[in-house]
C-alpha positions in Angstrom: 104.7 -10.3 90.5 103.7 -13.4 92.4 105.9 -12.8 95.2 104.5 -9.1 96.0 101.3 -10.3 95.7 101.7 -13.0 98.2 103.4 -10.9 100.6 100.2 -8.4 100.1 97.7 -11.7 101.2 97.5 -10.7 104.8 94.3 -12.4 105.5 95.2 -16.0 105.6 92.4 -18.7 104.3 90.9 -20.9 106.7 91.5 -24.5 106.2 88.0 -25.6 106.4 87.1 -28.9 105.4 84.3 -28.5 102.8 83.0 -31.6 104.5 81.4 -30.8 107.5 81.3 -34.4 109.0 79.6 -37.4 107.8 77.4 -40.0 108.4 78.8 -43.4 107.3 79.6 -43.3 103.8 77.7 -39.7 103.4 79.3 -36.6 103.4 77.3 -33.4 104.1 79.1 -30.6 102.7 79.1 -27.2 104.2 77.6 -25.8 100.5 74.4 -28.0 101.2 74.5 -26.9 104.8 74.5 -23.4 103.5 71.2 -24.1 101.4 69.1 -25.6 104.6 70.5 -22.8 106.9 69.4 -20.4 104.0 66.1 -21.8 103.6 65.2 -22.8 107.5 66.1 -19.0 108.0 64.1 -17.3 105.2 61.3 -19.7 106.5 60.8 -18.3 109.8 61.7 -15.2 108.8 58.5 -15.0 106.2 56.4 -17.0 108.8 56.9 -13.6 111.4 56.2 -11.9 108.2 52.9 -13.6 107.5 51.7 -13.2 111.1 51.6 -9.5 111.1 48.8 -8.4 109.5 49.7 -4.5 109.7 52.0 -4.7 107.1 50.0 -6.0 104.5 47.0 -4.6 102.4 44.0 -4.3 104.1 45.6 -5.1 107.7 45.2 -8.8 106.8 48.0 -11.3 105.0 47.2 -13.1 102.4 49.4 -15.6 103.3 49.6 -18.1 106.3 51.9 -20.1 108.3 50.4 -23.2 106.4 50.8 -21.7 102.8 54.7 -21.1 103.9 55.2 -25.1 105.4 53.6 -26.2 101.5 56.0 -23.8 99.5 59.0 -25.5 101.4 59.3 -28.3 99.0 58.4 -26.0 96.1 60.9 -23.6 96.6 63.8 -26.0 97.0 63.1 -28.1 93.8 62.9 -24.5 91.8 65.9 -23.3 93.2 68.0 -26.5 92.8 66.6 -27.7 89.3 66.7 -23.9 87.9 70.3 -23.6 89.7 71.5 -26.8 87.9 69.9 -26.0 84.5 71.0 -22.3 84.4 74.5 -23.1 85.7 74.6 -25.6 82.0 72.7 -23.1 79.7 75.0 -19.6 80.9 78.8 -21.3 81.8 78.9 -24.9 81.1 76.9 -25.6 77.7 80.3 -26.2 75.1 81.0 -29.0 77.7 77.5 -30.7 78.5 77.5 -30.7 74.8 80.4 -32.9 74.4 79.3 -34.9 77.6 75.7 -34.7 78.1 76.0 -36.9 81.4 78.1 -34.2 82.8 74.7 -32.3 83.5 74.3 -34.6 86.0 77.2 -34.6 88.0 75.8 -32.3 90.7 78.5 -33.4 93.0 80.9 -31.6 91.1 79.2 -28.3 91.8 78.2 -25.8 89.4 74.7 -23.8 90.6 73.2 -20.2 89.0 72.0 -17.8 91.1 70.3 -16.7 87.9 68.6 -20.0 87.3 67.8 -20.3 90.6 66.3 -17.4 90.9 64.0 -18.1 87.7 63.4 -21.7 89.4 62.1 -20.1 92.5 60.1 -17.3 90.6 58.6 -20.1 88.4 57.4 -22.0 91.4 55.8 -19.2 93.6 53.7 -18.5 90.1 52.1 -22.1 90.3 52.1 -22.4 94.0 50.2 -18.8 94.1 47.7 -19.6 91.5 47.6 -23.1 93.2 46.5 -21.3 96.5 45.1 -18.6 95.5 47.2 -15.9 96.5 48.5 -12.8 95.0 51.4 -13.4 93.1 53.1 -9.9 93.9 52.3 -10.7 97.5 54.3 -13.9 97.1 56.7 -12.3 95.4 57.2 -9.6 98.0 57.5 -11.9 101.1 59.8 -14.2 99.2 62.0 -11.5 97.8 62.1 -10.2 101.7 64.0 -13.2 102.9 66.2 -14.6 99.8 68.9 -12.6 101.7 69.7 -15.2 103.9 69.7 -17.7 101.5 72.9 -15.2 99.4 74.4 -14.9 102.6 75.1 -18.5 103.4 75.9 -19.8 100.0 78.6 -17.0 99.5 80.4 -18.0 102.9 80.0 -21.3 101.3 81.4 -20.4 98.3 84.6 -18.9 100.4 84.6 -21.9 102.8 85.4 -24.4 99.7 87.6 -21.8 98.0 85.4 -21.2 95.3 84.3 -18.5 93.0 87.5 -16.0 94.1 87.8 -12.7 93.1 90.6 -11.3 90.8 94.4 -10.8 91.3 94.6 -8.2 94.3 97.6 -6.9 96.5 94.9 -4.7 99.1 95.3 -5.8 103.0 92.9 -8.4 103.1 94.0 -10.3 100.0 93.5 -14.0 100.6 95.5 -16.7 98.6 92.8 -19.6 97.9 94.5 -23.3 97.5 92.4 -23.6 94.6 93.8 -20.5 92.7 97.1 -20.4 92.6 100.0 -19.4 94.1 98.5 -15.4 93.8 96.2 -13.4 96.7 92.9 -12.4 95.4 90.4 -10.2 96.2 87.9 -12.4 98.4 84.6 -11.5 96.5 82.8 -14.2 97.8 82.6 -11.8 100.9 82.0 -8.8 99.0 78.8 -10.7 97.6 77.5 -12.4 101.5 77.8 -8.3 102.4 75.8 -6.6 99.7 73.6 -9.6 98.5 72.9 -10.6 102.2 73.6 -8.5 104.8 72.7 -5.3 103.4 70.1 -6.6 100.9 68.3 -7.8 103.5 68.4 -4.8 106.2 67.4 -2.3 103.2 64.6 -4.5 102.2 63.5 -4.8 106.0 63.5 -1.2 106.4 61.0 -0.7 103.6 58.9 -3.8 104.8 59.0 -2.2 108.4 59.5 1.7 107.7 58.0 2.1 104.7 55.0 -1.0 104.6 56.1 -1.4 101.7 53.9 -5.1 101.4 50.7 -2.5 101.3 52.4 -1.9 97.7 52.3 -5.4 96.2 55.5 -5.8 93.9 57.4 -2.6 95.4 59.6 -5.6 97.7 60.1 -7.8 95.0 61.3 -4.5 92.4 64.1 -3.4 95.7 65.2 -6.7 95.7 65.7 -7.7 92.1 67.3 -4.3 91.3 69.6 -4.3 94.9 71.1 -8.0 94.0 71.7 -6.8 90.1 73.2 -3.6 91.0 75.2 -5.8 93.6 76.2 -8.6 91.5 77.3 -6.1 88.6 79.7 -4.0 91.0 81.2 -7.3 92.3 81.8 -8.5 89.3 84.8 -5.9 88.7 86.2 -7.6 91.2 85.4 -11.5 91.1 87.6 -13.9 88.4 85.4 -14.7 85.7 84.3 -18.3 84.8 87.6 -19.8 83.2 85.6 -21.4 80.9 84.1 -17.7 79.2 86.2 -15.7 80.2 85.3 -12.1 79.5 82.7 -11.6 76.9 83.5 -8.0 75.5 85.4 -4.8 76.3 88.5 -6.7 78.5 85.7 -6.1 81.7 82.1 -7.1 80.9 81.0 -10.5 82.4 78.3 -13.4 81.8 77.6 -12.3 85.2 77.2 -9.0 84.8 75.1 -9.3 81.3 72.8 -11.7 83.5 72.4 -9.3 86.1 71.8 -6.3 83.6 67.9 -7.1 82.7 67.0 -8.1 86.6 68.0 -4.1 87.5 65.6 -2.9 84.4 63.0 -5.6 86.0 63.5 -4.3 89.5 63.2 -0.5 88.5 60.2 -1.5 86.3 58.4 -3.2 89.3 59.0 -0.3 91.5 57.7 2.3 89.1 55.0 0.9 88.5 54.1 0.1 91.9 54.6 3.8 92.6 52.1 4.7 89.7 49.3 2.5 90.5 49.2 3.5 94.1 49.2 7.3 92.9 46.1 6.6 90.6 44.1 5.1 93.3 45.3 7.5 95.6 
């Protein structure tokens, strides 16, 4: 079995050094590279956003290019202290328990998407009500950009050979040095195409084509039901956390149980966007 498999793994991995150079007795990894690139991005991304006052509710944004610089800082501490703490709640609480220290060791990875996401949601809440601004409207412009964000911490996650997908003998099976002598699907690939490529051109289209910031909360729906419905159907093809394993069924994830509840939230948001703007319509 390992041998067919192998000879299936036509796409070979790159041997990328996860640190991309350092600075005396620093080393800057390519995954923290990943979370600047995704943030500078997402930041001028929203500031273009901002500036064009046609695509908000009554032709005017309710959010500057100042309001953006301020969130910065806000928006990284949620997403790396809610990345941290949900990566030791959902995978890694039977061994923080036995080692609380180990909750710590941030330098031997171990982030959430989930926690970071209810980091970041956490800290537009206070930073809107701080400012004054429309928390749906906040939500919306944020939700816009996260894309980028997915997209460079999933070729992160394949650049350190990390996260990879299950056993696999299609085409483009990669063998990762960190799983074994088998080829594997690369899902951290299938996740930087759905969760950030695509993700963000559908939720530009509906921000561009549709206005869809003149319907505070109909962005922020898209995008919590589009990454759900994404990180579900990748899961079926992504090796699940050693340490959990598969919770039920021979199939069902921590992943996908996570995601589960943001596609309820996303198709909630959405409908009820869609309602109120019918009754003041």
């Amino acid at each position: 079995m390992t041998e067919i498999l192998k000879t299936f793994a036509l796409m070979p991995f790159p041997q990328i050094d996860p640190v991309a150079f350092s600075l005396g007795p620093i080393a800057v990894h390519w995954y923290g590279l990943a979370y600047v690139a995704g943030i500078l991005c997402g930041w001028l991304y929203a500031r273009r956003l901002a500036a064009n006052d046609s695509l908000w509710p009554h032709e005017r944004s309710p959010i500057t290019a100042a309001h953006l610089d301020d969130f910065l800082v806000w928006v990284a501490v949620g997403i790396v202290l809610g990345g941290r703490l949900g990566y030791v709640l959902f995978y890694d609480l039977a061994a923080v328990s036995e080692n609380p220290v180990r909750a710590l060791e941030i330098w031997n990875g171990g982030m959430s998407f989930h926690g970071g996401f209810l980091g970041a949601t956490l800290a537009m809440v206070f930073f809107s009500r701080r400012n004054g601004i429309p928390v749906l409207s906040m939500f919306d412009i944020v939700s816009a950009v996260v894309p980028f964000g997915l997209f460079f911490g999933r070729i992160a996650n394949f650049i350190n050979g990390e996260l990879w997908g299950r056993l696999s003998d299609v085409p483009w099976a990669v063998v990762f040095p960190t799983g074994g002598p088998f080829s594997r699907h690369p899902s951290q690939l299938y996740e930087a195409a759905l969760e950030g490529i695509l993700l963000l051109l559908v939720l530009a289209a509906l921000v561009f084509g549709m206005k869809a910031f003149k319907r505070p909360g109909f962005v922020s729906g898209a995008f919590v039901c589009g990454y759900g419905l994404s990180r579900i159907f990748v899961e079926f093809f992504r090796e699940p956390d050693a340490q959990l394993g598969y919770l039920a069924f021979g199939w069902l994830t921590m992943g996908m149980l996570l995601s589960l509840p943001m596609v309820v939230l996303g198709l909630w948001l959405m409908l009820r966007t869609r309602l109120r703007a019918a009754a003041d319509a």
